[in-house]
C-alpha positions as CSV (number, residue, x, y, z in Angstrom):
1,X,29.0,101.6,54.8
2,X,32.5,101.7,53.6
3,X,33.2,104.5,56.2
4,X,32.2,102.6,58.7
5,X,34.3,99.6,57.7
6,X,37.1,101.7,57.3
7,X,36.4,103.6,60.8
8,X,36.2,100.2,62.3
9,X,39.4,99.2,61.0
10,X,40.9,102.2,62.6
11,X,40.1,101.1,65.9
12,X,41.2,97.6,65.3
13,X,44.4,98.4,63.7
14,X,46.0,100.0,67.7
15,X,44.6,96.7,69.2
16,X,46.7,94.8,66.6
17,X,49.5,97.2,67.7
18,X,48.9,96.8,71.3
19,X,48.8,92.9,71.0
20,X,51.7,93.1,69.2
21,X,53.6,95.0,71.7
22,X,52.2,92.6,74.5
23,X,54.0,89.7,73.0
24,X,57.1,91.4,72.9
25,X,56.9,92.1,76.5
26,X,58.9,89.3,77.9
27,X,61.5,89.7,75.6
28,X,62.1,93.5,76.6
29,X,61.6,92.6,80.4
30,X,64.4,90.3,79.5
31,X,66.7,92.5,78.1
32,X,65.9,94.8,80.9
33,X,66.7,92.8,83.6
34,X,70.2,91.3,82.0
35,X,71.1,95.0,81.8
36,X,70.5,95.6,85.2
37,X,72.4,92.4,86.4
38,X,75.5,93.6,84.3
39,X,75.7,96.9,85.5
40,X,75.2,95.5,89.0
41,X,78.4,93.5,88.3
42,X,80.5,96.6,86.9
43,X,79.5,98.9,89.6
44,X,80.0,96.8,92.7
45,X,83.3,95.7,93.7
46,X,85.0,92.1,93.4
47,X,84.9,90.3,96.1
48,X,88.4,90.2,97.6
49,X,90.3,87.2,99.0
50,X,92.0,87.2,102.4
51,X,94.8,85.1,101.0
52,X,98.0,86.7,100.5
53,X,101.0,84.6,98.9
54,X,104.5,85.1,99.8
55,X,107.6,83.1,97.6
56,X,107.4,80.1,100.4
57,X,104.2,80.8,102.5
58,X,100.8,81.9,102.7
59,X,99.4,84.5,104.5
60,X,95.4,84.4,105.4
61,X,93.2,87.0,106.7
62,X,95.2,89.8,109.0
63,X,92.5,91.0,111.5
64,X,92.5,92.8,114.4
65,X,89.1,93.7,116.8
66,X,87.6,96.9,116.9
67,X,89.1,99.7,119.7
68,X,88.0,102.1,122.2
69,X,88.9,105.9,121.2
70,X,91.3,106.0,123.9
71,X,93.2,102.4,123.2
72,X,96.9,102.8,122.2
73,X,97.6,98.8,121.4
74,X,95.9,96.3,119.2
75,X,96.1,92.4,118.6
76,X,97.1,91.4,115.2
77,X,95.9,88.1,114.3
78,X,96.7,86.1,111.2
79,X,97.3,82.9,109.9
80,X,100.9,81.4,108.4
81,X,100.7,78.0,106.6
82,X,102.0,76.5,103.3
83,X,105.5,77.5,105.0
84,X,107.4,75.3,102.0
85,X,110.7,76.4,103.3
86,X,111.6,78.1,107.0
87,X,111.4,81.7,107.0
88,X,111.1,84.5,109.5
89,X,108.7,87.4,110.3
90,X,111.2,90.2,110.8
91,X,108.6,93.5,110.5
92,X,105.6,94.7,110.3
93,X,104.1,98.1,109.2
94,X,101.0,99.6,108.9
95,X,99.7,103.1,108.7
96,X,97.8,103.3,111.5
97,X,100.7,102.1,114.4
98,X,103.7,103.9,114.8
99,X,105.3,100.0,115.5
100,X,104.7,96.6,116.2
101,X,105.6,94.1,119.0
102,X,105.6,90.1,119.7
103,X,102.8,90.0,122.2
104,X,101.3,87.3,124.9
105,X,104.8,85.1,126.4
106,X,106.8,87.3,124.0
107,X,105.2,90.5,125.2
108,X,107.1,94.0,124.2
109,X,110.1,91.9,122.1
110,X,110.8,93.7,118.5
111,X,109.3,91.1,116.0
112,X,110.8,88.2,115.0
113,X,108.8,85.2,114.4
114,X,110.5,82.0,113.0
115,X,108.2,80.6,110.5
116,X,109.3,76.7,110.4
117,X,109.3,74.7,107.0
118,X,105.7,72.6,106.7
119,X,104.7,74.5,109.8
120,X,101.1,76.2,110.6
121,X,101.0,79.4,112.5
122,X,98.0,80.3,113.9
123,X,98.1,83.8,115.6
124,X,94.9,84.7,118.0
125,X,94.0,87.2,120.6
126,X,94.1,84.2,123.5
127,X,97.5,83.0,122.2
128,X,100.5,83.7,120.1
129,X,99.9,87.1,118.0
130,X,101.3,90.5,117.3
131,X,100.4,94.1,119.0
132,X,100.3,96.8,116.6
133,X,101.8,99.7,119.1
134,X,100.9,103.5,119.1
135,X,97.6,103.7,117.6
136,X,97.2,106.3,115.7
137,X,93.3,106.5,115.5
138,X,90.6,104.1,116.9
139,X,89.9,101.1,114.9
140,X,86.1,101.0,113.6
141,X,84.6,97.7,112.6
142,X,84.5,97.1,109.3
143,X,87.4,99.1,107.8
144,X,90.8,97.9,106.1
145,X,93.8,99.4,106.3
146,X,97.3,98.4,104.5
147,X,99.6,96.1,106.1
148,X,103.2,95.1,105.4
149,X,105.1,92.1,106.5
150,X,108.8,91.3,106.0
151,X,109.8,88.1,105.8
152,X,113.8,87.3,105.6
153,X,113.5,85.0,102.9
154,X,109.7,85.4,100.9
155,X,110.5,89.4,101.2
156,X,107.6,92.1,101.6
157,X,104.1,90.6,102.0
158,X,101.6,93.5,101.2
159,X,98.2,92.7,102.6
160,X,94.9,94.6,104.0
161,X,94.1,94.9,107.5
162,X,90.1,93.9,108.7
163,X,88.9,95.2,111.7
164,X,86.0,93.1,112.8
165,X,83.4,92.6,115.4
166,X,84.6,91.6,118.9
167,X,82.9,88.3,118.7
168,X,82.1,87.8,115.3
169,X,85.6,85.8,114.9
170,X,86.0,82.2,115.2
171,X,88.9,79.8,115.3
């Protein structure tokens, strides 16, 4: 009789174990998925703000549209506000023009855009903008490339670049 108690308490004693092990499933399953959530966070990227700051102006989202293979222009579009004292656009630069030019009433003038004190500059395909001349590649949707804008007073502007969709911009 004793050996079978004691083989009985054999089998018990992995069902203890087992139970055990069952209540300490929601605690690992909640370690488990904190770790995943952090190492989502380190691996993916920040997201990035389209605000760029200048010493008396902001600068929001630079975007241009998406171009054919053989396309040698593109708009630039962009918006200038918090202008807390007059300034000027006097360049821009990017990798992937060879130059830059007022465009629309302005068409084919060097650039040179008076930014005026408390003003709001909204530049848009339809209106006032700049053309990024001699494209050096086609634009794909989706990528950003570095820009560079000189101001005569706020000084060099470095920003990114997004191509987007055709008509997935709105004003």
């Amino acid at each position: 009789m004793s050996q079978e108690l004691h083989a009985a308490s054999l089998r018990l004693r992995p069902c203890q174990e087992s139970c055990r092990n069952m209540r300490l499933l929601p605690v690992r399953r909640h370690f488990l998925r904190t770790g995943l959530v952090l190492g989502a966070a380190c691996a993916l990227r920040p997201a990035q703000a389209c605000e760029y700051q200048a010493d008396y102006l902001r600068v929001t989202h630079p975007w241009t549209r998406a171009t054919n293979a053989d396309a040698t222009t593109a708009v630039l579009c962009m918006r200038l506000d918090e202008v807390t004292e007059s300034d000027r656009l006097i360049a821009v630069e990017t990798p992937v023009a060879t130059g830059a030019e007022m465009g629309v009433a302005e068409s084919g003038r060097a650039v040179d855009l008076a930014v005026p004190k408390g003003g709001v500059i909204d530049m848009h395909d339809a209106g006032l903008h700049l053309r990024l001349t001699g494209l050096r590649h086609p634009l794909q949707v989706g990528r950003e490339y570095a820009l560079r804008l000189d101001f005569e007073r706020s000084g060099t502007v470095l920003a990114r670049l997004s191509v987007d969709f055709p008509m997935m911009r709105f004003r």
